[in-house]
DRENFI-467217 format. One record per atom (N, C-alpha, C): residue in three letters; residue number from 1; atom name; x negated, y, z negated. Coordinates in steps of 0.001 Angstrom, whole numbers, always signed. Atoms other than C-alpha are relative to their C-alpha. Layout:
! residues N
{res=ala	n=NUM	atom=CA	east=X	north=Y	up=Z} $
...
END
This chain:
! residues 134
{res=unk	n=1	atom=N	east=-146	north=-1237	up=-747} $
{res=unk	n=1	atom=CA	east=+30806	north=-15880	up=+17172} $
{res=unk	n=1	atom=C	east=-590	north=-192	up=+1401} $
{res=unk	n=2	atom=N	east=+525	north=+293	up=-665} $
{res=unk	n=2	atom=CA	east=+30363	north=-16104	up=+20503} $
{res=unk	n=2	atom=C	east=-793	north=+1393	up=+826} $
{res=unk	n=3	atom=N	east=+1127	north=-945	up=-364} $
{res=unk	n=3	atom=CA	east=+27757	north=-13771	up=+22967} $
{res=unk	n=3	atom=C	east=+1088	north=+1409	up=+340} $
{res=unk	n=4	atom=N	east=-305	north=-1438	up=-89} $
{res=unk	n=4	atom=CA	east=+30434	north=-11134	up=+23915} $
{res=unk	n=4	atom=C	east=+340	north=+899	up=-1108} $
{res=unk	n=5	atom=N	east=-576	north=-353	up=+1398} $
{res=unk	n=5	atom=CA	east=+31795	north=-10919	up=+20309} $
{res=unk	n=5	atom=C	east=-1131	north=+1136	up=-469} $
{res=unk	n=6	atom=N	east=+1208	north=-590	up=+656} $
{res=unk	n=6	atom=CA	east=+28330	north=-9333	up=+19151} $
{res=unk	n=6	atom=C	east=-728	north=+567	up=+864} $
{res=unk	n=7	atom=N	east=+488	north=-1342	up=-1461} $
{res=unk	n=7	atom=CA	east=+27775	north=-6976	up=+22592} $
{res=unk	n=7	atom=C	east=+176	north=+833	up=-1408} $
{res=unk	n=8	atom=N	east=-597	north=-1373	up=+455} $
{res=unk	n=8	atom=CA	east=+27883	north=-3617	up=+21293} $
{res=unk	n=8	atom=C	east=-497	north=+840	up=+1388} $
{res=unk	n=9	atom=N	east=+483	north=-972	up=-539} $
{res=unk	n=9	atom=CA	east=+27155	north=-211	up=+23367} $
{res=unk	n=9	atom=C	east=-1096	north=+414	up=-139} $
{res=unk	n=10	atom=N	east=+1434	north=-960	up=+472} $
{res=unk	n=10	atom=CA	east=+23806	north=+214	up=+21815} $
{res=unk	n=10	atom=C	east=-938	north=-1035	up=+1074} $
{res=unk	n=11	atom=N	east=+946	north=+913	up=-1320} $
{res=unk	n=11	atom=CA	east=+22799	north=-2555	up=+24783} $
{res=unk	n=11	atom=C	east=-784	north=+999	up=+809} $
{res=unk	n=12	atom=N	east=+522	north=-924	up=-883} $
{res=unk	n=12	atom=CA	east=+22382	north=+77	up=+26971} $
{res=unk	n=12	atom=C	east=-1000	north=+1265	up=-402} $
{res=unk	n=13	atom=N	east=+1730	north=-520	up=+683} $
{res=unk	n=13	atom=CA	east=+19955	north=+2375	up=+24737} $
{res=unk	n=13	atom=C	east=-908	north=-844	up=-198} $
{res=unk	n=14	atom=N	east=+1592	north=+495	up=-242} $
{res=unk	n=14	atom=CA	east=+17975	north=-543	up=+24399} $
{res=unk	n=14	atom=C	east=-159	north=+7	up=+822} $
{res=unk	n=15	atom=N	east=+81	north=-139	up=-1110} $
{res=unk	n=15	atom=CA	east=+17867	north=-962	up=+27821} $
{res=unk	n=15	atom=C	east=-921	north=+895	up=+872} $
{res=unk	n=16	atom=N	east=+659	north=-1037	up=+50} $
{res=unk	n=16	atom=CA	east=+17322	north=+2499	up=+28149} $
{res=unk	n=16	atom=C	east=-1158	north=+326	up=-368} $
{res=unk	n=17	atom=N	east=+1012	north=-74	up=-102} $
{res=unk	n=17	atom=CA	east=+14734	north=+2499	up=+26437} $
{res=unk	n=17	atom=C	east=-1160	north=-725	up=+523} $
{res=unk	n=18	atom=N	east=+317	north=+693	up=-1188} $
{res=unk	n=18	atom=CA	east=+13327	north=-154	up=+28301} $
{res=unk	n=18	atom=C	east=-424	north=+348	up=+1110} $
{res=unk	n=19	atom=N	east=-56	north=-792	up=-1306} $
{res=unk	n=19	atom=CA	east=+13627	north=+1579	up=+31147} $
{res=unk	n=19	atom=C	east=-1067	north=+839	up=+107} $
{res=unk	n=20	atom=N	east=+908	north=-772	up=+99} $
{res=unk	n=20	atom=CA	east=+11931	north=+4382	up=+29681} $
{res=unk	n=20	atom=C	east=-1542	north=-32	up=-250} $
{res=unk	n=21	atom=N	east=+1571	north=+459	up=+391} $
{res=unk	n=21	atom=CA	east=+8750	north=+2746	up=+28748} $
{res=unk	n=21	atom=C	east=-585	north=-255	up=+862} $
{res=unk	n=22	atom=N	east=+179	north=-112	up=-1533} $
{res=unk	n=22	atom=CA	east=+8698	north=+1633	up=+32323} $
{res=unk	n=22	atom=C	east=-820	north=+858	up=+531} $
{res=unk	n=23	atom=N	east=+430	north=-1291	up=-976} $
{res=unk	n=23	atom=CA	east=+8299	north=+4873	up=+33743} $
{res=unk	n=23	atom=C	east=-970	north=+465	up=-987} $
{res=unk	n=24	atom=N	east=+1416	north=-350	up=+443} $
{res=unk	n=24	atom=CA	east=+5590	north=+6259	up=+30966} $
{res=unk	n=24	atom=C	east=-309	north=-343	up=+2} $
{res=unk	n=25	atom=N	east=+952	north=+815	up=-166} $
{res=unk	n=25	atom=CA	east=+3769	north=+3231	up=+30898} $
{res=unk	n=25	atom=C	east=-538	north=+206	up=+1554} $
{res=unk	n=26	atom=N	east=+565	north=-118	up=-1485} $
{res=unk	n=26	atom=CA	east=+3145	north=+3505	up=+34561} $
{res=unk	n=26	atom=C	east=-527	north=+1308	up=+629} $
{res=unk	n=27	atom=N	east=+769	north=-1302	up=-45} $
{res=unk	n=27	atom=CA	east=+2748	north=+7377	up=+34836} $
{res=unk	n=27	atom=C	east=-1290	north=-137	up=-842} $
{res=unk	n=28	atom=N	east=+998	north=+354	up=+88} $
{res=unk	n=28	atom=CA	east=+302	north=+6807	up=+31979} $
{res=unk	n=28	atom=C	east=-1593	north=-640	up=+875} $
{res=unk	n=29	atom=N	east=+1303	north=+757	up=-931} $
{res=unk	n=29	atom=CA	east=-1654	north=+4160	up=+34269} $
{res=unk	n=29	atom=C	east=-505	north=+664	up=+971} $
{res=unk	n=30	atom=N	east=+333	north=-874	up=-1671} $
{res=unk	n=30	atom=CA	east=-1716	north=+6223	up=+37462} $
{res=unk	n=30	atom=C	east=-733	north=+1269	up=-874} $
{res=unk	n=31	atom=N	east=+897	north=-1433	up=+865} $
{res=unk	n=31	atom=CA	east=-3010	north=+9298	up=+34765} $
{res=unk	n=31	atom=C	east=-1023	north=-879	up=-352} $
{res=unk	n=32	atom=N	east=+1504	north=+114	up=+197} $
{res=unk	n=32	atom=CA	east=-5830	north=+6907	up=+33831} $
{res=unk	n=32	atom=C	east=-593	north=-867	up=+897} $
{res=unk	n=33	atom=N	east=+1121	north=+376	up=-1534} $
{res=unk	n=33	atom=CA	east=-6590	north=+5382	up=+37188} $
{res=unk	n=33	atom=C	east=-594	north=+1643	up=+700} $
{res=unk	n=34	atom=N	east=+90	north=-1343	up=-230} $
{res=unk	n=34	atom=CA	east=-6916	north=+9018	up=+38290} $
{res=unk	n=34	atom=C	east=-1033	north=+293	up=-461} $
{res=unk	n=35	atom=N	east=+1278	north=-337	up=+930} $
{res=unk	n=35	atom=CA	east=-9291	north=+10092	up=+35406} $
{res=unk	n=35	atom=C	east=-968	north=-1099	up=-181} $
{res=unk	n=36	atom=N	east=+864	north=+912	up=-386} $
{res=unk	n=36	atom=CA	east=-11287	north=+6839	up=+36480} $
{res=unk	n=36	atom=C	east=-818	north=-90	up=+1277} $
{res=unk	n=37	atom=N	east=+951	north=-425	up=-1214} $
{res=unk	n=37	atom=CA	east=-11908	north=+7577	up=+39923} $
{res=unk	n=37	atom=C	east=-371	north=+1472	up=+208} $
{res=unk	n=38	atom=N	east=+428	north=-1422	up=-70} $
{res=unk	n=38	atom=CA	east=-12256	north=+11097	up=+39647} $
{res=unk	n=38	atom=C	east=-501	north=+193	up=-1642} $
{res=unk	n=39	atom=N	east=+558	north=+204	up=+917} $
{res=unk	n=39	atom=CA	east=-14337	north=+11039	up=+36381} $
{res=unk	n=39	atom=C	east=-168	north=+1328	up=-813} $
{res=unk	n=40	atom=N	east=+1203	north=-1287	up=+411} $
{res=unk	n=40	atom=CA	east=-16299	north=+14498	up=+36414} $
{res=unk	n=40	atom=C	east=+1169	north=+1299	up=+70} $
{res=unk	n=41	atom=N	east=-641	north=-876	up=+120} $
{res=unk	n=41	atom=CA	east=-14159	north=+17123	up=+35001} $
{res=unk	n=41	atom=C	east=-405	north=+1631	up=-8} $
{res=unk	n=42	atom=N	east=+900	north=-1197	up=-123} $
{res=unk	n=42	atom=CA	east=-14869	north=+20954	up=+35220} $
{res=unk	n=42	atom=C	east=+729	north=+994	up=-735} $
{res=unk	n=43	atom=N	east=-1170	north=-670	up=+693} $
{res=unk	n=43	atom=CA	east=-13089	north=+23398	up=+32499} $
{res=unk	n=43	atom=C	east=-798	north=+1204	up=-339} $
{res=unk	n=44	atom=N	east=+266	north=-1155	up=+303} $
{res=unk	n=44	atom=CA	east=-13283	north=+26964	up=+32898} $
{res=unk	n=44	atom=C	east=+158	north=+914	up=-649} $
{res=unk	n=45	atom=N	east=-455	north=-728	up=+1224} $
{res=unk	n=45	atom=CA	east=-13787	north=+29203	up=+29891} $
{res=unk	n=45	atom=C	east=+7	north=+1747	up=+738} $
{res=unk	n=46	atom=N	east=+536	north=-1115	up=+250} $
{res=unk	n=46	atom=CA	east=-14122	north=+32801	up=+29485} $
{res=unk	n=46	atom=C	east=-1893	north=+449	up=-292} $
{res=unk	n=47	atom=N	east=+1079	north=-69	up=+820} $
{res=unk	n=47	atom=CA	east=-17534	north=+32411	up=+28144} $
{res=unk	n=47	atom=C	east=-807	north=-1034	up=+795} $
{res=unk	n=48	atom=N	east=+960	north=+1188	up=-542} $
{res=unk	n=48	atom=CA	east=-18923	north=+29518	up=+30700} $
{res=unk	n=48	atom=C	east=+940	north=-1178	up=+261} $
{res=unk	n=49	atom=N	east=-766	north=+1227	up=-996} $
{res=unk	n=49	atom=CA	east=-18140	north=+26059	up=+32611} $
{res=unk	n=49	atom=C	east=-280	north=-974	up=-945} $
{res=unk	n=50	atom=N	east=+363	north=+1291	up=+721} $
{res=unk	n=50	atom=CA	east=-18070	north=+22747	up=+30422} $
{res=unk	n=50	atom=C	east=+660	north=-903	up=+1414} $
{res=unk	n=51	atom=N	east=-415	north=+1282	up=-1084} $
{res=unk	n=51	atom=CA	east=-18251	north=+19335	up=+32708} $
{res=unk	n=51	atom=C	east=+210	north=-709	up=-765} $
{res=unk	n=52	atom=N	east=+162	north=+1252	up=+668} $
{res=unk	n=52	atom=CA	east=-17198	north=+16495	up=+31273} $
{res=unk	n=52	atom=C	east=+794	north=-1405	up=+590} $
{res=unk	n=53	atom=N	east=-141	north=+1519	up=-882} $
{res=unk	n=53	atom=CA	east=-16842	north=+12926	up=+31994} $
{res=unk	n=53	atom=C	east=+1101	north=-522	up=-859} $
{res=unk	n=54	atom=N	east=-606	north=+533	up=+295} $
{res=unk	n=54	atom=CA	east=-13584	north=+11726	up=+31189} $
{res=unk	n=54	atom=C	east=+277	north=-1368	up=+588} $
{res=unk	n=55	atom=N	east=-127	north=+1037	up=-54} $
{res=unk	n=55	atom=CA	east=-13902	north=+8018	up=+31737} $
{res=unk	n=55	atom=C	east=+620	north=-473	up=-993} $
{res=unk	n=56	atom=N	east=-1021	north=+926	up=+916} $
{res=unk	n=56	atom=CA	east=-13179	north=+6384	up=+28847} $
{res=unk	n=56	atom=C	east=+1413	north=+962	up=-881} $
{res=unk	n=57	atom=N	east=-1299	north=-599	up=+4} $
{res=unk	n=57	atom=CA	east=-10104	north=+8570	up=+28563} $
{res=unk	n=57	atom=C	east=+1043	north=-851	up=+1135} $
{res=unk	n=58	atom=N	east=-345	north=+855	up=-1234} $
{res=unk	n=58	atom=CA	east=-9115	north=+6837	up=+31684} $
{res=unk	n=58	atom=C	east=+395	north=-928	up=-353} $
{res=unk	n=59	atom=N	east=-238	north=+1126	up=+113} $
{res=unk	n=59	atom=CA	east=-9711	north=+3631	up=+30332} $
{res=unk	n=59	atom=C	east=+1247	north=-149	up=-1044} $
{res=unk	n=60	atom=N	east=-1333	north=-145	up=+1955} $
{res=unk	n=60	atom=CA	east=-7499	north=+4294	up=+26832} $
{res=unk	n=60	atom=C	east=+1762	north=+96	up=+737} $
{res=unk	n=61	atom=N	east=-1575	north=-397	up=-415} $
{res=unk	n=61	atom=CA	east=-4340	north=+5932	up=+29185} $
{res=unk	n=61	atom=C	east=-86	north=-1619	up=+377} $
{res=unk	n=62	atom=N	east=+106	north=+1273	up=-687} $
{res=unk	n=62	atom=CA	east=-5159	north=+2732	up=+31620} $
{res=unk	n=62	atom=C	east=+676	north=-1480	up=-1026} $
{res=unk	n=63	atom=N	east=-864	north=+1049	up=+163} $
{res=unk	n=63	atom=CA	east=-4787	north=-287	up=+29047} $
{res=unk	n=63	atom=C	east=+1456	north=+567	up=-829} $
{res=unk	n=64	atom=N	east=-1746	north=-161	up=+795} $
{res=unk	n=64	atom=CA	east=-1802	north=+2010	up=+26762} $
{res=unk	n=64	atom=C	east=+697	north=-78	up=+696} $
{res=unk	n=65	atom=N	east=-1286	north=+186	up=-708} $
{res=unk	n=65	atom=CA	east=-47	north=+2059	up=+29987} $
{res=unk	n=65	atom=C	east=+381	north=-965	up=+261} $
{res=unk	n=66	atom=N	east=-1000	north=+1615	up=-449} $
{res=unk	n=66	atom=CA	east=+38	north=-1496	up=+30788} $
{res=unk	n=66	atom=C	east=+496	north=-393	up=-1257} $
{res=unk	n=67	atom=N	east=-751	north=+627	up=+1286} $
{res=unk	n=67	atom=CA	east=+848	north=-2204	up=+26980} $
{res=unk	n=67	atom=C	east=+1421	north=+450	up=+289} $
{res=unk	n=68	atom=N	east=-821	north=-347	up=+873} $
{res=unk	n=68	atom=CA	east=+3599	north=-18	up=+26977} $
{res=unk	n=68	atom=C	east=+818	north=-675	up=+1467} $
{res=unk	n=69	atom=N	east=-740	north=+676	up=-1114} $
{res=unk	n=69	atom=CA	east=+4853	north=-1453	up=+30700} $
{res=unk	n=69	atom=C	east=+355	north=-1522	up=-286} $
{res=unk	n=70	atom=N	east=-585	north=+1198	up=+703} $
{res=unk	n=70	atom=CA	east=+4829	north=-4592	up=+29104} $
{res=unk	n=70	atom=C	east=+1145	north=-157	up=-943} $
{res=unk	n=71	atom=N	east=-824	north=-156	up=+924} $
{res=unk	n=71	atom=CA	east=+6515	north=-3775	up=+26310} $
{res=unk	n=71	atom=C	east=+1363	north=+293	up=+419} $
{res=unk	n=72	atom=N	east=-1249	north=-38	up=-1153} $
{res=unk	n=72	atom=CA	east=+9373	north=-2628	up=+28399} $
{res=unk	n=72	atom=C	east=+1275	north=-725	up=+909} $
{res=unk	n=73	atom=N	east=-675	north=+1243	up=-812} $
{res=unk	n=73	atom=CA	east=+9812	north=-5724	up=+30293} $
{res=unk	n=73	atom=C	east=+316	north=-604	up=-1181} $
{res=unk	n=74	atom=N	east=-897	north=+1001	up=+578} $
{res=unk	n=74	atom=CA	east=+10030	north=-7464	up=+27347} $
{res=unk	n=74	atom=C	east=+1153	north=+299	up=-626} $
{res=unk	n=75	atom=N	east=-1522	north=-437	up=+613} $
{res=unk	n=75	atom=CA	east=+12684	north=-5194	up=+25514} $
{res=unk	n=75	atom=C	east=+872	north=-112	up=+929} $
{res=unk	n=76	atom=N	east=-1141	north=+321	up=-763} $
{res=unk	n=76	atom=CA	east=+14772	north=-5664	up=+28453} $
{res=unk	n=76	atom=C	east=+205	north=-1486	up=+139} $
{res=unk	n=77	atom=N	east=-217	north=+1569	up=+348} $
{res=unk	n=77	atom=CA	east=+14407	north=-9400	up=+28218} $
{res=unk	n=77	atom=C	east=+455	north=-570	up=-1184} $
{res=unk	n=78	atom=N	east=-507	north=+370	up=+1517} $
{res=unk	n=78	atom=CA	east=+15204	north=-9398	up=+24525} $
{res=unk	n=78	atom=C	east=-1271	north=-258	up=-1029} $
{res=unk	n=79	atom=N	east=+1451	north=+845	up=+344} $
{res=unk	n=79	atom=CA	east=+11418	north=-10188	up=+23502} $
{res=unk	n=79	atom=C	east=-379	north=+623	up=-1473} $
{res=unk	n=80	atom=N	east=-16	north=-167	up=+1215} $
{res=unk	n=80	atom=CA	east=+11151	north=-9831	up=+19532} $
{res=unk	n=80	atom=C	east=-1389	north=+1353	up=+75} $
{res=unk	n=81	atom=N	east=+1765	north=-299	up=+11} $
{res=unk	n=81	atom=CA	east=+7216	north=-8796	up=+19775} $
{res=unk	n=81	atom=C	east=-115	north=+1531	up=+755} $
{res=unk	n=82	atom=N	east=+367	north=-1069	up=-466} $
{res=unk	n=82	atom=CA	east=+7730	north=-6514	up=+22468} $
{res=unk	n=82	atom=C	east=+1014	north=+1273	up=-781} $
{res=unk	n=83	atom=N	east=-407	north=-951	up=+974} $
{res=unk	n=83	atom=CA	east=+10334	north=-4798	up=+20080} $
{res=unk	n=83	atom=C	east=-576	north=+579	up=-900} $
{res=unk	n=84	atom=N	east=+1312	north=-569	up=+1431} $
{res=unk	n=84	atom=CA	east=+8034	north=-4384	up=+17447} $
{res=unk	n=84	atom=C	east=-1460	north=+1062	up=+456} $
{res=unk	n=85	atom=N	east=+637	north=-628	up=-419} $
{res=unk	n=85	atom=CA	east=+5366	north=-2754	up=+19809} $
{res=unk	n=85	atom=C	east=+429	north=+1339	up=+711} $
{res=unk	n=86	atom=N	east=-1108	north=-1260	up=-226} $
{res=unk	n=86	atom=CA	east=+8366	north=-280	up=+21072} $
{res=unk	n=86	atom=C	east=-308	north=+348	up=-812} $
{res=unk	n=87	atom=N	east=+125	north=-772	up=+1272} $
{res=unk	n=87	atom=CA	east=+8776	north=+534	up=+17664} $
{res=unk	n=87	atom=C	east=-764	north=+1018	up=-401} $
{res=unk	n=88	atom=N	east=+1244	north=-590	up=+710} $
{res=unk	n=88	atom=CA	east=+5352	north=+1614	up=+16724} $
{res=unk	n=88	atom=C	east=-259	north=+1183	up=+1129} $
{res=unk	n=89	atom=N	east=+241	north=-998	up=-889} $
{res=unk	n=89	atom=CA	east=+4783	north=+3338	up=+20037} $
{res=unk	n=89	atom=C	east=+1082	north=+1424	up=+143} $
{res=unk	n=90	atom=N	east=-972	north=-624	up=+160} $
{res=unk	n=90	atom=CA	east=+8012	north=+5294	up=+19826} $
{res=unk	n=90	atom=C	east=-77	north=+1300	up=-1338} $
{res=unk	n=91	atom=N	east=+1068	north=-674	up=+1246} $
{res=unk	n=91	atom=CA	east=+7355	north=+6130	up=+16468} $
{res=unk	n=91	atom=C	east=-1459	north=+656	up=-270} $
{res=unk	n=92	atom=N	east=+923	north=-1084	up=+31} $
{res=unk	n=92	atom=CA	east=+4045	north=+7564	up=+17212} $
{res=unk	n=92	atom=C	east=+368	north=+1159	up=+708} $
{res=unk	n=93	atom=N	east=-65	north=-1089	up=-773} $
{res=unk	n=93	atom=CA	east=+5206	north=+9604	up=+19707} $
{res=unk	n=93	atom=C	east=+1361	north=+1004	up=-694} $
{res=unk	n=94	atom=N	east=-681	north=-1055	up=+480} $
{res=unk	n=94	atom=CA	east=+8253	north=+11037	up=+17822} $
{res=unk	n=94	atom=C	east=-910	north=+426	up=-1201} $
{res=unk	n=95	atom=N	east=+1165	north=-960	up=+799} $
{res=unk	n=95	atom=CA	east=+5276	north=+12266	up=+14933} $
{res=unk	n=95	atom=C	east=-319	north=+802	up=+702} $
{res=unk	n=96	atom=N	east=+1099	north=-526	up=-1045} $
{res=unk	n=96	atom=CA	east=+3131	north=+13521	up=+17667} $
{res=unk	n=96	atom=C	east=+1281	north=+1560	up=+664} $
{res=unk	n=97	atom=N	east=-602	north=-866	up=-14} $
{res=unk	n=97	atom=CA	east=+6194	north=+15673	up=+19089} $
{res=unk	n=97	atom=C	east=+1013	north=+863	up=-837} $
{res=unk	n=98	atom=N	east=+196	north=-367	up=+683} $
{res=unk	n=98	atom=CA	east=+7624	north=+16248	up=+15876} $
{res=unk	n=98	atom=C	east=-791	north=+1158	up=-692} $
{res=unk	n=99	atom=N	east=+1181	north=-900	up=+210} $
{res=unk	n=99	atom=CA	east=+4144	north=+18274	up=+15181} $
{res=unk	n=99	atom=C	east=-438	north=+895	up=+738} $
{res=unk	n=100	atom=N	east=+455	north=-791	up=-1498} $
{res=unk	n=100	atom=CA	east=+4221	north=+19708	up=+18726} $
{res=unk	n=100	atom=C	east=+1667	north=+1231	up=-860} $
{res=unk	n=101	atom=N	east=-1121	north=-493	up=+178} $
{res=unk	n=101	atom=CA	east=+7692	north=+21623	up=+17394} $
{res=unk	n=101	atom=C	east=-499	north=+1291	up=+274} $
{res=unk	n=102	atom=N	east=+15	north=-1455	up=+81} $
{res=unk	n=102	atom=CA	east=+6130	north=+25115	up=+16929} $
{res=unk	n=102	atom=C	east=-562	north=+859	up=+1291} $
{res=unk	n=103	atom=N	east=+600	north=-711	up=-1698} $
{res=unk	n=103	atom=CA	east=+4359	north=+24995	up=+20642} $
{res=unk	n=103	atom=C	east=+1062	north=-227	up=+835} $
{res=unk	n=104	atom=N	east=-1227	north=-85	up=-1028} $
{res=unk	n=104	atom=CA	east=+7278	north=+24019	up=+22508} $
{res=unk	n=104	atom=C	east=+1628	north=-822	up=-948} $
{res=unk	n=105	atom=N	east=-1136	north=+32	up=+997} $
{res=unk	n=105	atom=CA	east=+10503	north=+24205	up=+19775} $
{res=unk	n=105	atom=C	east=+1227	north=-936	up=+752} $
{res=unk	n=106	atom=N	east=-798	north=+778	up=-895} $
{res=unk	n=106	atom=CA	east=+13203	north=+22944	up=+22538} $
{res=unk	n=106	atom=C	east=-115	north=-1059	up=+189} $
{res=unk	n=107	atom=N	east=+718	north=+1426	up=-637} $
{res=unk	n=107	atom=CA	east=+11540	north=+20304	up=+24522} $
{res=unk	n=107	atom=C	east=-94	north=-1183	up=-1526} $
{res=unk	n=108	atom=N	east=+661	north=+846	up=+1614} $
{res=unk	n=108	atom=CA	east=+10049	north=+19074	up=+20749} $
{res=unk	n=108	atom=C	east=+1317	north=-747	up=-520} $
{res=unk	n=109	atom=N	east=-1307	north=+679	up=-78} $
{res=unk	n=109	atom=CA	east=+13975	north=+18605	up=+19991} $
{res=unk	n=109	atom=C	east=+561	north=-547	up=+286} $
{res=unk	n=110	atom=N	east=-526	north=+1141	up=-633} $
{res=unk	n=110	atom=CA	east=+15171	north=+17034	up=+22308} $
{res=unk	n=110	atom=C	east=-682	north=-1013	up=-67} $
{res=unk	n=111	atom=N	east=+956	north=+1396	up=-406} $
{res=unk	n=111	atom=CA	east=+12069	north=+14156	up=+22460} $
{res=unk	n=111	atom=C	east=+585	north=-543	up=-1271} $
{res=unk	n=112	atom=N	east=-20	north=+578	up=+1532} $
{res=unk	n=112	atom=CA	east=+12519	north=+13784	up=+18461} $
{res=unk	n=112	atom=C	east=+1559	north=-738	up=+55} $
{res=unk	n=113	atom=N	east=-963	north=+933	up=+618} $
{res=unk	n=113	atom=CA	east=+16226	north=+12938	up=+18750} $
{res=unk	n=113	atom=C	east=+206	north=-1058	up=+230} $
{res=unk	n=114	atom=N	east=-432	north=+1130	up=-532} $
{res=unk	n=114	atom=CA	east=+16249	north=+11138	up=+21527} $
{res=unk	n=114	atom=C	east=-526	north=-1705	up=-328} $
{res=unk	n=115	atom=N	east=+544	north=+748	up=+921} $
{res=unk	n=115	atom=CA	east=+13609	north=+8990	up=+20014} $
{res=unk	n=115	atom=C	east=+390	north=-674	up=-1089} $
{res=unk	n=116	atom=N	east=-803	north=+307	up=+1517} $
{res=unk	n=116	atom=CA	east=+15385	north=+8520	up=+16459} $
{res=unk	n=116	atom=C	east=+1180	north=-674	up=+1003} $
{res=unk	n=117	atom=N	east=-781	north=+767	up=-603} $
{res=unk	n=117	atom=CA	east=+18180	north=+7142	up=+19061} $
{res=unk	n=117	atom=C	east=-462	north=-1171	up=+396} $
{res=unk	n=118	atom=N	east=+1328	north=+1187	up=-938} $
{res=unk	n=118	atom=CA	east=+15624	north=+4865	up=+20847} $
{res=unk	n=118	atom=C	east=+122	north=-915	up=-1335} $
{res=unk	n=119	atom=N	east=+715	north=+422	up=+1383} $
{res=unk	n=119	atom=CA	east=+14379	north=+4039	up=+17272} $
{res=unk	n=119	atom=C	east=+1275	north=-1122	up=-561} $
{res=unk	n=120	atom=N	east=-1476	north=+691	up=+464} $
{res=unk	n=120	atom=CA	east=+18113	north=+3076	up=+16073} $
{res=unk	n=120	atom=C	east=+636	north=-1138	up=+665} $
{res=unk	n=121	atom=N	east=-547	north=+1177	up=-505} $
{res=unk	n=121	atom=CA	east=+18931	north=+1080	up=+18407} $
{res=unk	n=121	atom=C	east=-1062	north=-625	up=+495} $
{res=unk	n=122	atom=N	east=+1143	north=+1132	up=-423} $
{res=unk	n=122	atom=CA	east=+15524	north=-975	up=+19176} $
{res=unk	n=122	atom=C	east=-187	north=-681	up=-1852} $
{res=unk	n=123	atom=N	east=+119	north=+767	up=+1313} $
{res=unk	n=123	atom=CA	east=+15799	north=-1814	up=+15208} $
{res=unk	n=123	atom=C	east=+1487	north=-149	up=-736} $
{res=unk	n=124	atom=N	east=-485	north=+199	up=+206} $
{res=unk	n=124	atom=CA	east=+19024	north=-1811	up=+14217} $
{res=unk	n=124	atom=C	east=+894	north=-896	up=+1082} $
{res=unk	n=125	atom=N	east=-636	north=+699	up=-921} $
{res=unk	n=125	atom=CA	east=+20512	north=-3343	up=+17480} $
{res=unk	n=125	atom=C	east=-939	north=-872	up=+1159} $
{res=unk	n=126	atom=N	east=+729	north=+944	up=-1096} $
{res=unk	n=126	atom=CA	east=+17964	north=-4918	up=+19250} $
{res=unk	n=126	atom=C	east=-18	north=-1492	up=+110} $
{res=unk	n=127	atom=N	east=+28	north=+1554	up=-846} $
{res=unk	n=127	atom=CA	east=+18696	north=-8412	up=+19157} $
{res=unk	n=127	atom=C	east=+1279	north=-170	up=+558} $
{res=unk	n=128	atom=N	east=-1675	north=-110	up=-738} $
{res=unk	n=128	atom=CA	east=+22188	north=-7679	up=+21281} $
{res=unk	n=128	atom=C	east=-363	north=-287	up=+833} $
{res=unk	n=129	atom=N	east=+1	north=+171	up=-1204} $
{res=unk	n=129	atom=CA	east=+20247	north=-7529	up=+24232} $
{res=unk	n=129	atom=C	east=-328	north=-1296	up=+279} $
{res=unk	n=130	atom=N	east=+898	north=+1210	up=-503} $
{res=unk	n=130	atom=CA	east=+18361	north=-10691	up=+24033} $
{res=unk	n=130	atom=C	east=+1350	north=-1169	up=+163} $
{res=unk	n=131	atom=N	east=-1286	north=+940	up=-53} $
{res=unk	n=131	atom=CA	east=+22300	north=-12157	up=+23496} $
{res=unk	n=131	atom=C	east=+1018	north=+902	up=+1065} $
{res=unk	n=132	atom=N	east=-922	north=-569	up=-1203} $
{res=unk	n=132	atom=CA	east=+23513	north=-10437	up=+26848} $
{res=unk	n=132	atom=C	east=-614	north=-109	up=+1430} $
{res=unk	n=133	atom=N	east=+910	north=+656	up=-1146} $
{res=unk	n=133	atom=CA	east=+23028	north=-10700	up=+30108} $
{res=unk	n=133	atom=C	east=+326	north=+1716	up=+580} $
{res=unk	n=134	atom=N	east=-288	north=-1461	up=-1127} $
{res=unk	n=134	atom=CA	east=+22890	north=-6654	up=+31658} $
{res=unk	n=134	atom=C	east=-1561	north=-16	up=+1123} $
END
């Protein structure tokens, strides 16, 4: 069989998602370089001021974002490993909004399917891309 024989259309959701890991991995980072140089937080109740030092919040967004920017590059390269770290990350986050359903019902819908799409084609089609050249 040769490499175009075994293209399909689901190239471009991996891709996609690819893509997409991109851009949260890197918003992530810039959200925990942010909460690194600006540390000292200030949250106003009804009842009084709590400060708190979100550093190592910082640090947590900081290395998940370069994981997941990695991860990214390699699903667009075809990279087995970084499929498998899609996976899991993907999969946490469709739980996570999944569970968010009853605070924002819509939004929650749309993340979950698009996800279960993501999901489908980074495990059922993901070694297409690593046999294509897009």
């Amino acid at each position: 069989m040769d490499q175009m024989s075994s293209r399909t259309g689901w190239t471009g959701w991996i891709f996609f998602a690819g893509f997409m890991m991109l851009i949260a991995g890197a918003l992530n980072a810039v959200y925990g370089l942010v909460a690194l140089f600006n540390d000292e937080w200030v949250v106003w109740g009804n009842r009084g001021t709590v400060m708190l030092d979100i550093t190592q919040w910082g640090w947590v967004h900081l290395i998940l974002g370069l994981i997941v920017v990695l991860a990214g590059i390699g699903i667009m390269s075809g990279n087995l490993a970084a499929r498998i770290v899609a996976v899991i990350v993907v999969g946490i986050s469709l739980i996570v909004n999944f569970l968010a359903i009853p605070v924002y019902p819509v939004w929650s819908l749309v993340i979950v399917s698009l996800e279960v799409l993501i999901l489908w084609a980074l495990i059922g089609h993901g070694r297409e891309l690593k046999n294509s050249d897009v």
